[in-house]
C-alpha positions as MATLAB code, in Angstrom:
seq = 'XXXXXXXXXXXXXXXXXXXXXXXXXXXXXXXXXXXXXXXXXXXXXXXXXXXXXXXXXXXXXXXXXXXXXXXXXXXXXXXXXXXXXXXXXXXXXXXXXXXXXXXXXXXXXXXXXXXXXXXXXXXXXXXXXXXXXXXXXXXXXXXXXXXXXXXXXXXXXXXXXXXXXXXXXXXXXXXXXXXXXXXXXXXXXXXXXXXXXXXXXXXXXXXXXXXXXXXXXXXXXXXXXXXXXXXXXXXXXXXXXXXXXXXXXXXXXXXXXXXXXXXXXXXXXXXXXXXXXXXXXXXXXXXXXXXXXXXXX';
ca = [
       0.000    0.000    0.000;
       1.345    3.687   -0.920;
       2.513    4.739    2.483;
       0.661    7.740    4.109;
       1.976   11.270    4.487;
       1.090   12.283    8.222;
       2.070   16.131    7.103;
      -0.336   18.575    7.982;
      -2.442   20.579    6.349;
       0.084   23.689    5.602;
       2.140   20.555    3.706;
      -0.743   19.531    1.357;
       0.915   20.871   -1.907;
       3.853   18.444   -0.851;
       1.238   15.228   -0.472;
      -0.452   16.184   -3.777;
       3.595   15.787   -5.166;
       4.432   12.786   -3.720;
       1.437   11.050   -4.891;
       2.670   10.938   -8.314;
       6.413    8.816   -7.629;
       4.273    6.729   -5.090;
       1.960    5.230   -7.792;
       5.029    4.792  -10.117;
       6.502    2.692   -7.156;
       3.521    0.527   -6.538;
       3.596    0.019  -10.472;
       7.173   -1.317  -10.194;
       6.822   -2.781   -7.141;
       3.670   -5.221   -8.233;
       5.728   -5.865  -11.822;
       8.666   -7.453   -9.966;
       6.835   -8.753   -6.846;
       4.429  -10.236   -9.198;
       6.995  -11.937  -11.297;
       8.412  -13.703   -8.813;
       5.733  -15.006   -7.122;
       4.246  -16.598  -10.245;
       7.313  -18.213  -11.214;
       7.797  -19.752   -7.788;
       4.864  -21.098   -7.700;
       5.003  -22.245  -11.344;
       8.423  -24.391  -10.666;
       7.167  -25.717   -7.107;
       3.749  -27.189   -7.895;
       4.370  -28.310  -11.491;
       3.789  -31.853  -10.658;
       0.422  -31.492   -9.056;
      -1.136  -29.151  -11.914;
       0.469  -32.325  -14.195;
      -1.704  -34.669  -12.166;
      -4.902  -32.299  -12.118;
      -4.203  -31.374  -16.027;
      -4.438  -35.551  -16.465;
      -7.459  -36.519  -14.605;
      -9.445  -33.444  -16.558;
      -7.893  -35.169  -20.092;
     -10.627  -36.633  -22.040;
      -7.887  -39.681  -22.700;
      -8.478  -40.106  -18.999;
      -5.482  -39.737  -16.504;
      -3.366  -43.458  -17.419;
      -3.566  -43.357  -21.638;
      -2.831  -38.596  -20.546;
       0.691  -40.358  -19.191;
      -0.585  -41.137  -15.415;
       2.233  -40.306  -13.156;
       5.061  -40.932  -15.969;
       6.836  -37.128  -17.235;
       5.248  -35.522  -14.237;
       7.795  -32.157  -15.660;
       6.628  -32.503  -18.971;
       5.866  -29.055  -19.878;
       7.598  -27.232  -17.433;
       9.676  -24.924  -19.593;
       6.421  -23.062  -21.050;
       5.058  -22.886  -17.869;
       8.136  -21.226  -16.047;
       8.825  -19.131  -18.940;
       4.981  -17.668  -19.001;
       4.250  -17.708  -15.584;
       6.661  -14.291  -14.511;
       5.215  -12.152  -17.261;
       1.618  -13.700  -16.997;
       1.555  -12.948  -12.904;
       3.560   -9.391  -13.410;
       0.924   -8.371  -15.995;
      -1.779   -9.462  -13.507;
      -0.600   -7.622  -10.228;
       0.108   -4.547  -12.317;
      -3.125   -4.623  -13.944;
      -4.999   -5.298  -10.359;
      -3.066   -2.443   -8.154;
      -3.355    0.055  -10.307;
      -7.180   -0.428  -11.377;
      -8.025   -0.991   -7.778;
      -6.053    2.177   -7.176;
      -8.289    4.067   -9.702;
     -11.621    3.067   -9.052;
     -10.912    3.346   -5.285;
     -10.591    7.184   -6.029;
     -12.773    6.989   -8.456;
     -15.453    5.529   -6.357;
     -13.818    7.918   -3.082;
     -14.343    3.793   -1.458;
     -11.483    2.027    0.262;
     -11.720   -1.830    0.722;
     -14.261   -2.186   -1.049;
     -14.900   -5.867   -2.413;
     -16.560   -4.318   -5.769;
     -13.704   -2.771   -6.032;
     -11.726   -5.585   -5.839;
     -14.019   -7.757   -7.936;
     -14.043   -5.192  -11.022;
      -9.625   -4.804  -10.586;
      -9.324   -8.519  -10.559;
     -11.691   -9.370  -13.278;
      -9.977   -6.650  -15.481;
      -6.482   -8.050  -14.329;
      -7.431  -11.447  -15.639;
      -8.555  -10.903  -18.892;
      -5.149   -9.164  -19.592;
      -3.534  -11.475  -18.323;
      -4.722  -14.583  -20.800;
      -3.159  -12.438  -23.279;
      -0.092  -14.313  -21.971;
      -1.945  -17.558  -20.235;
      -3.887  -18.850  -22.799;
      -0.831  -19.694  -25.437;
       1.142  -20.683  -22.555;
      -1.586  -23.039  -21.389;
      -1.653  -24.687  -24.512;
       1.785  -25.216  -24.991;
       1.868  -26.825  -21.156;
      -0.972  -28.772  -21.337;
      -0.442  -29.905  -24.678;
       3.120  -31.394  -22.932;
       1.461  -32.735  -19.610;
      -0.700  -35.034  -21.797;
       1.737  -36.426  -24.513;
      -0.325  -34.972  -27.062;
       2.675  -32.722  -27.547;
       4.380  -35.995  -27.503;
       8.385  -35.034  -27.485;
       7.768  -31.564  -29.717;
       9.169  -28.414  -27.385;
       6.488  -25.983  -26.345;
       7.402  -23.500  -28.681;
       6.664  -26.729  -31.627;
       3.669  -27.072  -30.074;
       2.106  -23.463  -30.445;
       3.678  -22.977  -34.179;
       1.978  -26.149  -35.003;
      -1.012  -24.450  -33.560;
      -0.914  -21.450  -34.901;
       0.214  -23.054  -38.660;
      -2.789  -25.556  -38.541;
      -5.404  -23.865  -36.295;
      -4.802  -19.984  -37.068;
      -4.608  -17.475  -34.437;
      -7.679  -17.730  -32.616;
      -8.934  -21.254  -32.996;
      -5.072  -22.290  -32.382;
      -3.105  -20.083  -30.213;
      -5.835  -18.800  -28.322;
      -8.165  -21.449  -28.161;
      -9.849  -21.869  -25.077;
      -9.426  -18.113  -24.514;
     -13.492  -17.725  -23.869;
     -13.585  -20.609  -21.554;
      -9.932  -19.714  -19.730;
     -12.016  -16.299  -19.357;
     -15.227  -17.864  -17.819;
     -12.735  -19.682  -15.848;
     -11.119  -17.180  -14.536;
     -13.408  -14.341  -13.656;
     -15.306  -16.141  -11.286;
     -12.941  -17.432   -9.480;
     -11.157  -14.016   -9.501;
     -14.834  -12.975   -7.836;
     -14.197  -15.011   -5.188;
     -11.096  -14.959   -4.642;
      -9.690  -11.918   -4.585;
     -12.189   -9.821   -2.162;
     -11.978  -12.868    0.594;
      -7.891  -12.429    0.109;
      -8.465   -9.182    1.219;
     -11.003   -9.201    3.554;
      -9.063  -12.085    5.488;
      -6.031   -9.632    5.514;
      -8.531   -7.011    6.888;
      -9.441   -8.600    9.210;
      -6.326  -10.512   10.387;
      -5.017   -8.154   13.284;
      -8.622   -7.524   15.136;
      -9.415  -10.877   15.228;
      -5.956  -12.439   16.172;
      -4.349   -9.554   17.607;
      -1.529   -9.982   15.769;
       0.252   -7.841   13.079;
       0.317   -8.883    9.451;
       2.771  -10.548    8.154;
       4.403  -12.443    4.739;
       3.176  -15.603    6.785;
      -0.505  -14.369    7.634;
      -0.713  -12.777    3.961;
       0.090  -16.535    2.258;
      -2.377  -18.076    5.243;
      -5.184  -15.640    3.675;
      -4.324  -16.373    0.069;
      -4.070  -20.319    0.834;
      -8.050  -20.012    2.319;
      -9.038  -17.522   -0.269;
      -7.396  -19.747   -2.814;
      -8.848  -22.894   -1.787;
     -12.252  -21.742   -1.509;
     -12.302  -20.751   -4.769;
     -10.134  -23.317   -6.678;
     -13.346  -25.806   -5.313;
     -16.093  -24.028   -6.272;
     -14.592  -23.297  -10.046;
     -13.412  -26.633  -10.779;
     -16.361  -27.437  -13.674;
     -15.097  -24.620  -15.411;
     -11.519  -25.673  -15.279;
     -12.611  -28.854  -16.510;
     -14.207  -27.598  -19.445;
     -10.853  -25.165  -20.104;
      -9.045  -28.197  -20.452;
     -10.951  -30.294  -22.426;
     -11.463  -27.229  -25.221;
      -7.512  -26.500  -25.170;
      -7.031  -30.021  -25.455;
      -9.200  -31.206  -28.137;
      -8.040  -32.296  -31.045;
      -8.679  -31.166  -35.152;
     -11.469  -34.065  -35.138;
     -12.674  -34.089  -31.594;
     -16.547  -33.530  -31.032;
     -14.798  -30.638  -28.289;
     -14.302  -28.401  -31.253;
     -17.787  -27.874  -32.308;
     -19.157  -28.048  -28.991;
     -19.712  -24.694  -27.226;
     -18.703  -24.972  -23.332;
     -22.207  -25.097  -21.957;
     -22.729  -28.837  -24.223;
     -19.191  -29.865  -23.287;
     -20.073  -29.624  -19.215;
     -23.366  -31.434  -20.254;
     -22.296  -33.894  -21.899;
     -18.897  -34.516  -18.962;
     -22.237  -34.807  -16.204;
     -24.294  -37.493  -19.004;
     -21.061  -39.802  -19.378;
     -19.351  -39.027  -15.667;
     -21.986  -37.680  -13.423;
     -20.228  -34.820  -10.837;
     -17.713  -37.057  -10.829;
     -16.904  -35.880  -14.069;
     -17.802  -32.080  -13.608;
     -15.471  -32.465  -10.565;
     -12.471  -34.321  -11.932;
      -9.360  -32.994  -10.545;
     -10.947  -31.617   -7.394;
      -8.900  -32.845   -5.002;
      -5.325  -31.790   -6.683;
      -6.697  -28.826   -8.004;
      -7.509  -27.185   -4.938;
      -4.339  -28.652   -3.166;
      -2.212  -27.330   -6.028;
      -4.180  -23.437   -5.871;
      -4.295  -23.843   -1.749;
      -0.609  -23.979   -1.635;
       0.102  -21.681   -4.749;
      -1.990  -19.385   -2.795;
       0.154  -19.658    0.165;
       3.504  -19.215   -2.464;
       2.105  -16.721   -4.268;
       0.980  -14.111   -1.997;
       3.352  -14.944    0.638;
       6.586  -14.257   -1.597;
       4.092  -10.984   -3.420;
       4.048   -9.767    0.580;
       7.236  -10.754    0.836;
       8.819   -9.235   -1.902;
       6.682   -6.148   -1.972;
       8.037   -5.290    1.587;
      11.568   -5.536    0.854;
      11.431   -3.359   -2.433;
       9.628   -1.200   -0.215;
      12.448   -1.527    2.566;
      15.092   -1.555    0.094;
      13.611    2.228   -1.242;
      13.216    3.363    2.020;
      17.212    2.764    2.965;
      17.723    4.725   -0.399;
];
């Protein structure tokens, strides 16, 4: 958060001045803090979004490569997942910056909702190639082609949208509601961290908030994940081409019951529960020691 000026009122040309560097600082501050969080959390859960990514195949998780090349896929992910998270956090500070003034609110969870929402759909600018590319790998439909193979092929084949950025609509309806969710109980758990344990906040309590908020919402979203994955992983001559997602989650509940809507449950919300804790820990983290670090200077 921009730190306060407690000047007083005989200094208010000076807090109208400042305000100007602060926001650039913030800016710079989310871009890097942002970057490394997502790449942490990229490298350190691979393996369970490899599992999750399998059980959601429509080749079901043994013939998707069952626990076999459990890094398969990696490289697209870690080289996506800094830009994709910076791009996010930059995105979500400074458009809950503006409509909180906008709005003359602070805290508010519409505020939060609208930032968020707005963050993500930037963001699968980067996500949704990348996704491809590291799904495409986690399944052996890639089978030994590099990620970078994968999404040429796509894009040679398919085109732009219906190759590259397939899935984009669903990785969107995906996305935004469980931004919703979880982004305005992230921060009214941090809100209300200190009055109800009496303690201060920390990079620990931060990641405890983000691993409930996470969880919560990782849960309640997984139908839509499912469907993301079966789109971006159908292929040229699969039904899931012509099928819009609304049939797809149909037909997944006809065939597999919630069994099938719910496929990956269990590692999905493990994997976002403890990304959650990664991710907005090391964000705190590293947010408070580029803030430190500017402070010394």
């Amino acid at each position: 958060m921009a730190a306060e000026l407690s000047l007083d009122s005989a200094a208010g040309s000076i807090e109208i001045d400042m305000q100007e560097p602060v926001n650039k600082l913030k800016f710079l501050h989310a871009l890097v803090a942002g970057g490394v969080a997502g790449l942490v959390v990229d490298i350190a859960l691979f393996p369970i979004d490899t599992v999750k990514t399998r059980l959601q195949s429509e080749l079901g998780f043994w013939r998707a490569g069952g626990f076999k090349g459990i890094y398969k896929g990696l490289a697209p992910a870690a080289a996506g997942s800094a830009p994709t998270a910076a791009l996010f956090f930059c995105t979500y500070e400074c458009g809950k910056q503006f409509l909180s003034s906008v709005t003359q609110t602070k805290d508010s969870p519409y505020v939060h909702m609208a930032a968020a929402s707005a963050a993500e759909v930037l963001a699968c600018l980067i996500r949704v190639p990348v996704e491809i590319a590291k799904q495409r790998s986690q399944t052996l439909l890639g089978n030994k082609q590099s990620g970078l193979q994968i999404l040429l092929k796509a894009y040679r084949t398919e085109g732009l949208q219906r190759g590259l950025y397939r899935g984009f609509g669903s990785t969107i309806m995906r996305e935004i509601p469980f931004s919703l969710i979880q982004f305005p109980l992230w921060e009214y758990f941090k809100l209300q961290w200190t009055p109800v344990t009496g303690f201060e906040s920390t990079p620990i309590s931060v990641a405890l908030c983000g691993a409930i908020a996470g969880g919560i919402s990782a849960g309640l979203t997984t139908p839509l994940d499912v469907v993301k994955t079966r789109i971006m992983l159908a292929e040229r001559e699969s039904l899931n081409r012509r099928r819009n997602a609304r049939s797809i989650l149909r037909g997944i509940y006809q065939e597999r019951g919630f069994s099938g809507l719910f496929a990956g449950f269990v590692p999905r919300v493990m994997w976002i529960t403890l990304g959650g804790a990664f991710f907005f820990g090391f964000y705190d983290l590293t947010t408070r020691i580029l803030g430190a670090t500017n402070t010394n200077h």
